[in-house]
Each structure stands twice: as structure tokens, then as C-alpha cells.
C-alpha positions, 0 to 999 in steps of 0.5 A: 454194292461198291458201285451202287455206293458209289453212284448215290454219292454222285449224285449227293455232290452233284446236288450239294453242288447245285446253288439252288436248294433241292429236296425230294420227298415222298407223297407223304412229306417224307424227305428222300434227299436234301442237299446241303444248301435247303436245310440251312435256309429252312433252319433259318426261317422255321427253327429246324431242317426239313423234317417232314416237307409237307409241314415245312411248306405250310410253314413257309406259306405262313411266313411267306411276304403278304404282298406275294401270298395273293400271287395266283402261283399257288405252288410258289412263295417268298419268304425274307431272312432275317440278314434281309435275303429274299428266297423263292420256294416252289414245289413241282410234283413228279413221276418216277417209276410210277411213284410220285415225288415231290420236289422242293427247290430254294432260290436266292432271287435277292437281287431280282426281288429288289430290282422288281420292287425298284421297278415298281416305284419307277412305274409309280413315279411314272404313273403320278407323272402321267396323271399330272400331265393328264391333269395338265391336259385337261386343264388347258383344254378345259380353259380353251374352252371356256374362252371359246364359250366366253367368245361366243356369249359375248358374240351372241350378246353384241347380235342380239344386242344390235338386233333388238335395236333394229327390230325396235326401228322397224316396229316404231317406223324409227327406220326405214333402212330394212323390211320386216323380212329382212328383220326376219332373215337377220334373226334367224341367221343370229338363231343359226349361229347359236345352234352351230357346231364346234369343230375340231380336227381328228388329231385334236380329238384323238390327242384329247381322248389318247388316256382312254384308249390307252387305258383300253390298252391296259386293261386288254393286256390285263384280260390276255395277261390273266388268261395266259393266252397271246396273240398267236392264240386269237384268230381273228379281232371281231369288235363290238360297241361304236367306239371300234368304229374309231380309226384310232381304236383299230391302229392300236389293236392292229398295231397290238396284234399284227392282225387285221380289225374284221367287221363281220358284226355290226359293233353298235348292235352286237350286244343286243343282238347277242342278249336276244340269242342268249334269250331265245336259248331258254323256254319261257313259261308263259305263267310265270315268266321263269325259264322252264328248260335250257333248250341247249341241252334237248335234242331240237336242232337249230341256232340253240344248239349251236351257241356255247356261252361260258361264264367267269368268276368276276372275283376270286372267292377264298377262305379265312386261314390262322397260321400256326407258326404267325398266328395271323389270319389271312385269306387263303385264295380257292377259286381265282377270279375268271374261273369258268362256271360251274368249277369245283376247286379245294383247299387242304386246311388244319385244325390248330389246337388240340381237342377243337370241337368247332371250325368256322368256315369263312367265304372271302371275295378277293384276291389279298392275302390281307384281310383288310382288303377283301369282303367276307360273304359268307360264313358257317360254324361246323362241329368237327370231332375232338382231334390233335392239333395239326388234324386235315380237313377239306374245304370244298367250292363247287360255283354253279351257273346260278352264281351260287357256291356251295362249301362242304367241308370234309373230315381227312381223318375220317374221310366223311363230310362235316356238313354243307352250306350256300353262299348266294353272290351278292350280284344276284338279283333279289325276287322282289328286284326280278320282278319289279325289271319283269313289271318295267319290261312288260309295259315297253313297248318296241316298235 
């Protein structure tokens, strides 16, 4: 008994010692072990210790900084003292003996956080700087130009000016110096000056389009940044639309991936090459013109059942939540954008008053906490039976490949649905849009 003693107290001042605070609880919210530095922050934030952990971290959630609420980290929020220090709160859910636990961990990031926010106002600076040296770009390239074309008119106007004059001569015998095809060859050799060309270098042209590629550059670390993937995950670079065919595009992503640029497709014609596969997959009824089967899922062989094509969310889709400590609602994100379709996700939420007989279900598009900045494109109001305050529902997202998302929302005191609805995307096309594209189609002709 002494020793068993014993060791638990080992273990208590090896985690009191610990900077960072830890507690540990049960499935439940139950606190196994807390040491000495998470209960005094959550004191600080929430009014008491950690009573029950599941509720101190929806309490978290609530204070946490707007700005960070949008993070696609879901089991991690900051949260600002008020002697101004900045704290991490992350939950990490574990398996011990078959049972499973949860641990909460607190860091001071202060002096990271700070640093970030420096970093963020250097990359502004930095930014509006770059804009005005684009803006500067643009301008002096743009005033080139125009003395070019002022050269030119003014080139043009003197020809046209003397040739006129000749033709004059010719015509009234007032000269007998050139021939009428000599008249001839000179105005079609002044034609031929007008249609001429501009030259310029290929560094002139690539100074001039550097912000594009640059910008291209941006958004791919994005996508591969968004996706969690790296370079070491692609196996080979196969490009498609005619600007790949530029050098320039193929050093930056050479010199991106330390891969090579392979042309196994035709990059000015994949597209529409791969809008014809994607069509042939589906059987067409000839009276309708509506898709009458995905040929993918039969049992013919061939070309279809060889292609596998996988949809994305372009636009995170969440729900309107109110805080019970800040009572401000927010937006509460369920399906991240670049989810693969079809995807079911959910969302645990509570009721905030005692005796609510009513919940409204809003459908948000976008990722910010802030209501301001995101569209709500759907929304319903489901009776819920008269529970306390505190009372879990489940909000439920199921997007299929139709782009439709279906929301049910499930009663966890009961355990039974509360009833369903749809929200059709906004990016669908309308019937009468469907077939006024089927009208134009059908009276192309290809040759």
C-alpha cells in the first residue's frame, strides 16, 4: 500500500513539475489527474477549475480568439489572459488498457504568438510593397508602350501622308518619276508595316509576366499545403492548359519539386479530352437526355471502369452556434472545404436555455468564425422536446455527389432523429438553366 502510495505521488510531482498544464480525464469529462498549473489558467479564463473537462472545453471554445476559431485544427484553441498571455489548449484522445482517456494539455505560446502576429504585419509591409513595385512595373511598361504606339502612328501618318501625295502625281500626270506599279508595291509595302508585329525578348516577357507565375506559385503551396501532401507524395508532374508549354513554368516547378515536367498528354487539349472520358462514363437516355445509369458501377468492362474521379467541397460548409458563456454566435465549421463527396461529418451542439422547445439549424458556407464573413445557405427550425439547458443534440452533414447536403439532427438524450432537410449548393445549375445549355449544345455543330 505504501508503495502504490508512493508511486501515484511520483507521478503527481512529475507532472506538477511539467511547464505545460496536463489533466486527464475519463470519456465522460471526469478529471483523473490535473496538475498544478491547468487549473489556475482555466480559473482565470472560466471562473472555476476543471470540474468537468468536457465543459471546460466548450467553454474554451467559446473565449477562444475569433481570428483562430477558423483554424481547420479542430482539437486545438487559443485563448488570451487578461494580464494579456496567450495559451494553446489541445485535447488528444488515448487508449489506456482498453479504456479511453483524454488528455488536455495548456501551453504558454505568448511569445510565439506575438512573434506570428509580427510576421503577419512584415508579410503585409511586404505585400503592399510588392503591389507598388507591380504597380510601378505596370506603368512604366505601359507608358513604353504607348510612346511605341505614338512612334508608330506618327510613322504611319507621315507614309501615308507622302504616299497620297505621290498617288496624287501619278493619277494627274503631275509626275512621271514612278509607274503605277511602283505606286503600287509602295502602298502595299506601307500596309505591311502597319500589320507588323511587336517584338520582344523572352526575359522581357517573362519580367513582364513574373507576378503571374508567381501568383501560380502561391496558390499550388496552397492546394499541396491544404492537402497535407509534400513533394516526396507526387510521383510524377503531368501538366495540363497551354501556359505549361512556357519555359518558365517548367523551371519553377522543377525547381519547386526537384522532379522533371513529363508531357505524356497534350496540355492544350487534356481538358477536353478529359470532359469526353468523364461523359462517356455515363449512359445517355436518348429521350430525355438525363444520365440514365453511371456506367462505372456495371459489370461491363472497358475505359469506364478504369477512371476514378473524386469530387471536392470547394467551400467549407458549418452551422450558427451561440456561446453559453459569451452569448455570440459564431459559426462553428463541419465539413472543411476540399472534403472528398460524398463525406458525412458531424457536430455535437447544445441547447441554451432550459425548457427549449425549438432549435434553428443554420447552413453556413465559409470558413470564419465571424458571422460577417460567411453566407448562410440554408436553414430550418425542428421542434426538440422540453429538456435543461446544457441538453446534446447531433447536427449531422451527409454531402453527396449531387452537391447536395442533407442535415439531420439527432436528440443524444433520446437517442432518436429530430427530423431532416436539404440544402441544394448554390452552384448547381437550375432546370431551366440545364436545358437552355442542352438547346445551345444541340444546335452545335462540330466538324
Amino acid at each position: 500500500m505504501f508503495r502504490k502510495f508512493r508511486t501515484s505521488m511520483m507521478i503527481r510531482n512529475a507532472i506538477d513539475s511539467c511547464p505545460d498544464g496536463i489533466c486527464f480525464a475519463t470519456s465522460g469529462g471526469r478529471p483523473i489527474l490535473a496538475n498544478k498549473t491547468i487549473n489556475p489558467v482555466c480559473y482565470e479564463l472560466t471562473g472555476h477549475t476543471v470540474i468537468n473537462a468536457d465543459s471546460m472545453w466548450r467553454e474554451l471554445t467559446e473565449l477562444a480568439i475569433p481570428k483562430e476559431a477558423e483554424s481547420p485544427a479542430q482539437d486545438t484553441v487559443l485563448c488570451k489572459l487578461k494580464g494579456g498571455s496567450v495559451w494553446q489548449f489541445q485535447k488528444k484522445r488515448l487508449t489506456i488498457d482498453r479504456s479511453q482517456i483524454t488528455q488536455y494539455e495548456a501551453s504558454d505560446i505568448t511569445e510565439l504568438y506575438h512573434y506570428r502576429n509580427r510576421l503577419q504585419e512584415n508579410n503585409i509591409c511586404v505585400s503592399e510593397l510588392h503591389d507598388r513595385q507591380r504597380e510601378l512595373l505596370e506603368n512604366i511598361v505601359q507608358n513604353n508602350l504607348d510612346k511605341e504606339l505614338l512612334r508608330a502612328k506618327m510613322r504611319i501618318h507621315d507614309n501615308f501622308g507622302r504616299l497620297l501625295i505621290m498617288t496624287e502625281n501619278v493619277l494627274t500626270n503631275k509626275s512621271s518619276e514612278m509607274s503605277e506599279s511602283e505606286l503600287f508595291s509602295t502602298w502595299e509595302a506601307v500596309i505591311s508595316d502597319i500589320k507588323q508585329p511587336v517584338e520582344i525578348t523572352r526575359a522581357e516577357f517573362e519580367k513582364a509576366t513574373a507576378d503571374l507565375l508567381k501568383r501560380t506559385q502561391v496558390k499550388l503551396e496552397q492546394v499541396m499545403a491544404d492537402k497535407n501532401i509534400t513533394w516526396d507524395d507526387i510521383d510524377e508532374l503531368l501538366v495540363i492548359g497551354g501556359s505549361n508549354r512556357m519555359p518558365m513554368v517548367k523551371k519553377m516547378l522543377e525547381s519547386l519539386s526537384g522532379k522533371q515536367v513529363k508531357y505524356k498528354v497534350d496540355p492544350d487539349t487534356a481538358v477536353a479530352q478529359g470532359a469526353a472520358i468523364f461523359a462517356s462514363t455515363f449512359e445517355i437516355d436518348a429521350e430525355s437526355g438525363q444520365p440514365r445509369r453511371d456506367v462505372r458501377t456495371s459489370s461491363a468492362g472497358g475505359l469506364a471502369n478504369q477512371i476514378t474521379i473524386s469530387d471536392v467541397t470547394s467551400q467549407s460548409l458549418g452551422v450558427v452556434l451561440l456561446g453559453s458563456q459569451s452569448n455570440r454566435k459564431y459559426n462553428q465549421v463541419i465539413i472543411p472545404h476540399n472534403s472528398k463527396i460524398p463525406t458525412t461529418c458531424s457536430q455535437l451542439a447544445y441547447t441554451v436555455v432550459d425548457n427549449q422547445t425549438e432549435l434553428l439549424v443554420q447552413v453556413t458556407e465559409g470558413n470564419d468564425a465571424e458571422l460577417e464573413f460567411v453566407k448562410i445557405v440554408g436553414e430550418s427550425t425542428l421542434p426538440i422536446p422540453a429538456y435543461p439547458k446544457g441538453s446534446p443534440v447531433e447536427i449531422i452533414y451527409a454531402y453527396d455527389p449531387d452537391q447536395i447536403v442533407t442535415i439531420e439532427v439527432i436528440d443524444k438524450v433520446a437517442n432518436k432523429s429530430l427530423g431532416t432537410f436539404e440544402v441544394d449548393r448554390s452552384s448547381n445549375m437550375s432546370a431551366e438553366k440545364v436545358a437552355l445549355a442542352a438547346e445551345i449544345v444541340g444546335k452545335t455543330n462540330v466538324e
